[in-house]
N, C-alpha and C positions, 0 to 999 in steps of 0.2 A: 729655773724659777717656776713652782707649780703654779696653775688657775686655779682662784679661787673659787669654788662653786655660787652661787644666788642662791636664795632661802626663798621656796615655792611651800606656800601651806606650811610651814614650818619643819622642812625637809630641803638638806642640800640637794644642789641638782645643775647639772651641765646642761647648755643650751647650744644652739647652732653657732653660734660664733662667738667672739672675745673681743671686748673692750683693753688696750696698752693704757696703762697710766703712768704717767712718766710726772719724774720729780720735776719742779718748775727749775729749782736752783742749778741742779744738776746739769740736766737736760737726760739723765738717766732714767731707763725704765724702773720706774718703782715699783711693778708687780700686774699682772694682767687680769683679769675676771671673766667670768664665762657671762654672757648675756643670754635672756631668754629666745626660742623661739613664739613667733604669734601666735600657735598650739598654744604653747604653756604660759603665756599672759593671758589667754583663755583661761585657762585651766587654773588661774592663781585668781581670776576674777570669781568662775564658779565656784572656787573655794570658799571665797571670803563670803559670797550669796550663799552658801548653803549654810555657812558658820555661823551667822548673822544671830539667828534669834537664838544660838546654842551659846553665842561668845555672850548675851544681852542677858541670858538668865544665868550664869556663872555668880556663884557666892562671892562675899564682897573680900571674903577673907583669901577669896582661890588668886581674884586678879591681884590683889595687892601684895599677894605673895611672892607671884611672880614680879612684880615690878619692887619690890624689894631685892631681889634674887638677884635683879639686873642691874640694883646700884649697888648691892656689893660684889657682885664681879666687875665692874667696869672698876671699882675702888681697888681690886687687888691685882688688875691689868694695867694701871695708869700708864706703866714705863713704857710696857707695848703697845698702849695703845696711842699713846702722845706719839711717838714716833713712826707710827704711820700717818697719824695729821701730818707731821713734819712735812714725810716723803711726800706723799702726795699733792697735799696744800701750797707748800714754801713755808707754810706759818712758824716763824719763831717756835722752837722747843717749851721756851719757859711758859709762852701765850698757849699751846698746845696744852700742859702740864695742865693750866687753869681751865679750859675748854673741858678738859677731861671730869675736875672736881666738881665742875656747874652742873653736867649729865649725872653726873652721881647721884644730886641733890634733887635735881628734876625728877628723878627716878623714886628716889627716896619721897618727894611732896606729893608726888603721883599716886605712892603708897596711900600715904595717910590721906589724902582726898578721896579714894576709893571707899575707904572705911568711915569716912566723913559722910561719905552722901548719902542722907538719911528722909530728904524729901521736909514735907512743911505741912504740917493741920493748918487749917485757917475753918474760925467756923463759920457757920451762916446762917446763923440764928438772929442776925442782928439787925434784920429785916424780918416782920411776919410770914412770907414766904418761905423762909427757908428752918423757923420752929423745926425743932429735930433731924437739921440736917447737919453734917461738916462733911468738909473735902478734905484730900491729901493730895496734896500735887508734888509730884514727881518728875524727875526729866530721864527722861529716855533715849537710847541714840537715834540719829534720824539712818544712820543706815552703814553699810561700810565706808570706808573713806579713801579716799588718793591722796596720799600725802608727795609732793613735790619738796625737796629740798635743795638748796646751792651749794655752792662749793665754797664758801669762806666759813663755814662753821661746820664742815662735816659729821660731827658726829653732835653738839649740843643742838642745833637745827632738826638734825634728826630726831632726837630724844623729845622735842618740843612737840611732833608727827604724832610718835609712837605712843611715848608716855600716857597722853588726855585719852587717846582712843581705847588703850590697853583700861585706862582706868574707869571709861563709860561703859565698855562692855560693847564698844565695836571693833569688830575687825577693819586693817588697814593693808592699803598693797603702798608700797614708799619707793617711791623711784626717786636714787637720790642722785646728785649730780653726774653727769658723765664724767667730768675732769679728777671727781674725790669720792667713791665707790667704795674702797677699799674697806673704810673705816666704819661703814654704814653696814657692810657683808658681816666686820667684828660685831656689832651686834645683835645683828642677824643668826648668828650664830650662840649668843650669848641667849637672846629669847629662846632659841630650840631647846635649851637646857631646864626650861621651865614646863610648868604641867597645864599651859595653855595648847586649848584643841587647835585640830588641824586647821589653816584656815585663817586663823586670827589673824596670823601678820604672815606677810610675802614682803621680802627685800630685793626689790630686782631692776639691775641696771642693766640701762639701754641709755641708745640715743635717743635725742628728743625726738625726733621726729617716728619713731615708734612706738611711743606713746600716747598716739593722736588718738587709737579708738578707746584708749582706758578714759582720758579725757570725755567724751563722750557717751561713753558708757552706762544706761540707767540702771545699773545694780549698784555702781558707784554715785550714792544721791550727794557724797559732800565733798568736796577739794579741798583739801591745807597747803595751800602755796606759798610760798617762799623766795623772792626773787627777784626779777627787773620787771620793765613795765611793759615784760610779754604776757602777765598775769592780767591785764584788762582785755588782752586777744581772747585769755582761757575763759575766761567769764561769760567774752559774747560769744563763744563756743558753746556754753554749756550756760543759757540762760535761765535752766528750769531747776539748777541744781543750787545748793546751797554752798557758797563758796568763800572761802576765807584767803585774804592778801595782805601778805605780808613784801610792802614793796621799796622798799629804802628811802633816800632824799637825800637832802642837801643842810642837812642841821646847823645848827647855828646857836654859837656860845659869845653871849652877850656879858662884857667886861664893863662894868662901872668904876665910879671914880674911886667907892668906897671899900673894893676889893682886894685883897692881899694879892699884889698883884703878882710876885712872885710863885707863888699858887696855883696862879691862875696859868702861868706864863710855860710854867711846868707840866702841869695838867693838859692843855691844850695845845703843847707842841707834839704829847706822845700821845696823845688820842686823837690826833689827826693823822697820825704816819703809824701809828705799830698795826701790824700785819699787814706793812703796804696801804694801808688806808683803805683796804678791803674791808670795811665796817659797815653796816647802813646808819649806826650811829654815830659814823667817825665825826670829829669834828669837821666841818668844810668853808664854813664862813664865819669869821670871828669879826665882833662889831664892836666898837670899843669907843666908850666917851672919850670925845674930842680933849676932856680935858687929862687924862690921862694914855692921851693914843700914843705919843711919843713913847715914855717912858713905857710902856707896855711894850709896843714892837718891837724896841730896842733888846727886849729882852726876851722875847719870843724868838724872837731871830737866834739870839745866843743859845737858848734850849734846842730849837732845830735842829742846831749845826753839830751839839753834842749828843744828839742821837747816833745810836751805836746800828749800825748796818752790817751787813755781811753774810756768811753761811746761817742758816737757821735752825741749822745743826747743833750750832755756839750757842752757851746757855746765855751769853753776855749780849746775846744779838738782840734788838728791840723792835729793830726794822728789817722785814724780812721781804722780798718779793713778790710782784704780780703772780698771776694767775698762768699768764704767759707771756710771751714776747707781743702776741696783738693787741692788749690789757696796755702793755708800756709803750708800746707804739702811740695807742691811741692818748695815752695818757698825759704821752711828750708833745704831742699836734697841739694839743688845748694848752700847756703851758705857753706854748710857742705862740698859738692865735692869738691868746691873750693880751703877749706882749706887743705883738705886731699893732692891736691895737690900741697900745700906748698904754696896759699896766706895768709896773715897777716891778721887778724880778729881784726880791731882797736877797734870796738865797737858794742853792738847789735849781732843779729841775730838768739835769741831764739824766741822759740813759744809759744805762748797761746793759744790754741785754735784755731780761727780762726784769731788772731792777732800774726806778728812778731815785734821785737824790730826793728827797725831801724837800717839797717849793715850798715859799714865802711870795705870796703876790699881794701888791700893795694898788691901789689907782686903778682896779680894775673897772674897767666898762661894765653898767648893770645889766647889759644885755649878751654879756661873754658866756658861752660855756660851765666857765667853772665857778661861775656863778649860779644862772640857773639851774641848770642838770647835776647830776649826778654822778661827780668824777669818781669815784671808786678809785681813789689812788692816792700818794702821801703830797696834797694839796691843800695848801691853808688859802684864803683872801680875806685879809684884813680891809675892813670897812670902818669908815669915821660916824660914830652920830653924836646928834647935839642934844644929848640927855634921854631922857627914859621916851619920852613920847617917840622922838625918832626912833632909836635904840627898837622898840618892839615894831614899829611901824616894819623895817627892814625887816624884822624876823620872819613877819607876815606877807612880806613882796615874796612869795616864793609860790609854784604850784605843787610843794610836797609838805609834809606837816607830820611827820612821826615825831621828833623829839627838839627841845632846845634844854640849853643850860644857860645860867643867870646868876654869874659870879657877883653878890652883892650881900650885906649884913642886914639889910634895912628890911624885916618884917612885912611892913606894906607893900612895897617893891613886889616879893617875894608872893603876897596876895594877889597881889595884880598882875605877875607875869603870867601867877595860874589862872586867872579870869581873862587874860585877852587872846593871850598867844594861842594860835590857832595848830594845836601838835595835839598829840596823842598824848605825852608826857612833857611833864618841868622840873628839871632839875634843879636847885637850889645851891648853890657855891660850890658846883662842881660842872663838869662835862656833861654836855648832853649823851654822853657815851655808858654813860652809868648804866646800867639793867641789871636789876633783881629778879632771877629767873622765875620767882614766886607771883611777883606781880601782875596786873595787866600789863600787856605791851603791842601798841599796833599804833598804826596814825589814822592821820586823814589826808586829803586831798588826791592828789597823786602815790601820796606813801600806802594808800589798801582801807583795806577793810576789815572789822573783826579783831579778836584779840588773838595773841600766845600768852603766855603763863599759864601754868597746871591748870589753876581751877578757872579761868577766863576761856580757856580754849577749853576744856569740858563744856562749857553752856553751849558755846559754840558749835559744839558736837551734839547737840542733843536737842531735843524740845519740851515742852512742858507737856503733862500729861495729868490730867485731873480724875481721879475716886470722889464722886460723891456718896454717902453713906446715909441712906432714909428709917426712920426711926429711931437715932440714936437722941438718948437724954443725954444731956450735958449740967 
């Protein structure tokens, strides 16, 4: 099995040692990767500084070409390319298939946002001081970037990096998980085929802790992270820079009386478990009027239990396993404490290796684990409230805030989950698990800061930069 090269300045290249990545299901080595030496994390750094103001005046037709370029070859790779999310992730094939078509389209919006951004007149004549004058404000990049990404989305996580930067006209270096490399080097190697200068992007994996001086680093003024809540460590690391977090929770899909509840009961047993529960939007805490809590859990339980598990090989697989055996260790401890402290274990929560059953926790303590934090794994706890006032009040006892969902018909309802609830997004008769790769997407509290979606993470990337123009008649 060859090493695959790193993509330095947009040239492969072998480094001083190799990252093993091994399949999670398997325990097979899925393929190995060269990592840089700290020479050439230098040298991928002075790249992207020297590229900087070359990638920033690039015509709007040259980047969006290239990032056309790169959602139709990721469009005409799917098959190859799904199946190294596979190997490397655990993630279900068919979850992988779709991860594949979202990068596509991210690439594709990336395009047309490129050739979109055309800046704003505003005049300012509208005041006597400003007789004969108008501005143009434009947003420009604040600088090259570090994009950090995880391992449960390897390659649409990445896209989300690369895309906004490719499309502002900065260069990026993307160090993307140690555990899922692989899929990040595919398009790393898909960029090299495009007529972006040297420099632009570098894809290069290492372990974390070699990535301490790019963190750091003043050539690199902005971070796009991706991740757990080592991302508020990166911040007060790097105080002076501009930093964007993207850092998961604990979401919460809220079931009313007037919801189909079959729907609901469907929806929320597989958006709490598919890919392991590896989601930051998976579902984690479902809160459910009192007056339909029976008849709900009754039936959530029964959608759980017919979740299809297994090889994630199998197109028929829905639920696929951790990240590793320590992911399901730790995963099985918190079902475990839970119960010890007197919640109800409706269904699931044994181990396999590096695969759990799918739980159902019912009476859980609201100071349990899997409640407050952030299980990262195929974990429901169902919560009783007594109508909408409770019902959102719960949404709110939490210290993370990216997303909920709010299974219900009633219009005001639906007004007023978006007026209180304290997330980033509100889902409407469906999973908080929803995302439209177009949209904004980020939270609050513990969940980060900043947005993803194409044109949300362009601003992000850039600053405002104002033309004023004297003498002009209007």
């Amino acid at each position: 099995m060859s090493t695959r090269p790193f993509w330095l300045a947009g040239n492969a290249a072998t480094g001083d040692s190799e990252l093993v990545v091994t399949n999670p299901y398997t325990g097979e080595t899925a393929g190995t990767v060269a990592v840089p030496s700290v020479e050439q994390i230098e040298e991928a750094v002075a790249a992207a500084d020297a590229a900087a103001p070359i990638v920033a005046a690039l015509p709007a037709h040259v980047r969006a070409e290239a990032l056309a370029h790169v959602s139709r070859r990721l469009a005409e790779r799917t098959d190859e390319i799904a199946g190294l999310i596979t190997a490397e992730s655990g993630k279900p094939i068919t979850w992988a298939r779709g991860e594949v078509g979202r990068a596509v389209s991210v690439f594709r919006w990336a395009a047309e946002e490129a050739r979109r951004d055309s800046g704003d007149l505003q005049r300012l004549d509208t005041d006597p001081a400003g007789t004969g004058r108008i501005a143009l404000v434009r947003r420009v990049p604040q600088g090259p970037v570090l994009g950090i990404s995880p391992f449960n989305f390897p390659l649409n996580l990445v896209a989300h990096k690369i895309a906004p930067a490719v499309a502002v006209g900065a260069p990026i270096i993307l160090k993307p998980a140690p555990a899922t490399p692989m899929t990040a080097l595919v398009l790393g190697e898909i960029l090299a085929e495009t007529d972006l200068p040297a420099g632009a992007v570098s894809v290069l994996p290492m372990p974390n802790d070699r990535a301490a001086s790019l963190i750091t680093d003043p050539r690199l003024p902005v971070i796009s992270f991706t991740g757990g809540q080592f991302g508020w460590e990166l911040q007060r690391r790097a105080p002076h820079k501009h930093v964007t977090l993207e850092l998961g929770g604990n979401a919460a899909a809220v079931v009313l009386p007037d919801a189909d509840l079959d729907w609901a009961a469907r929806r929320v047993a597989l958006f709490g478990n598919n890919q392991g529960g590896q989601v930051c939007i998976g579902v984690q805490r479902v809160i459910v009027d009192d007056l339909v809590y029976d008849e709900f859990v009754g039936e959530l339980v029964r959608r759980v239990r017919e979740l299809r598990t297994g090889d994630p090989a199998d197109p028929a697989t829905e639920v696929g396993p951790l990240i590793d055996e320590t992911a399901a260790v730790r995963v099985e401890a918190w079902v475990r404490e839970a119960v010890d402290a007197g919640a109800t274990l409706l269904t699931g929560g044994t181990r396999d290796g590096v695969s759990v059953e799918p739980a159902v926790l019912a009476d859980v303590p609201d100071d349990a684990r899997v409640v407050r934090e952030e299980v990262f794994g195929p974990v429901l706890v169902v919560q009783r409230a007594k109508g909408v006032d409770d019902a959102f009040a719960k949404v709110n006892d939490s210290d993370f805030g990216l997303q909920a969902g709010v299974f219900t018909r009633d219009l005001e309802v639906a007004f007023r989950a978006h007026r209180e609830l304290q997330v980033g997004g509100v889902v409407i008769g469906d999973v908080p698990s929803f995302r439209a790769d177009q949209m904004p997407y980020g939270g609050v509290k513990k969940s980060g800061t900043g947005k993803e979606g194409v044109a949300a993470a362009m601003r992000d990337l850039t600053y405002e930069r104002v033309l004023v123009l004297t003498g002009v008649q209007l």
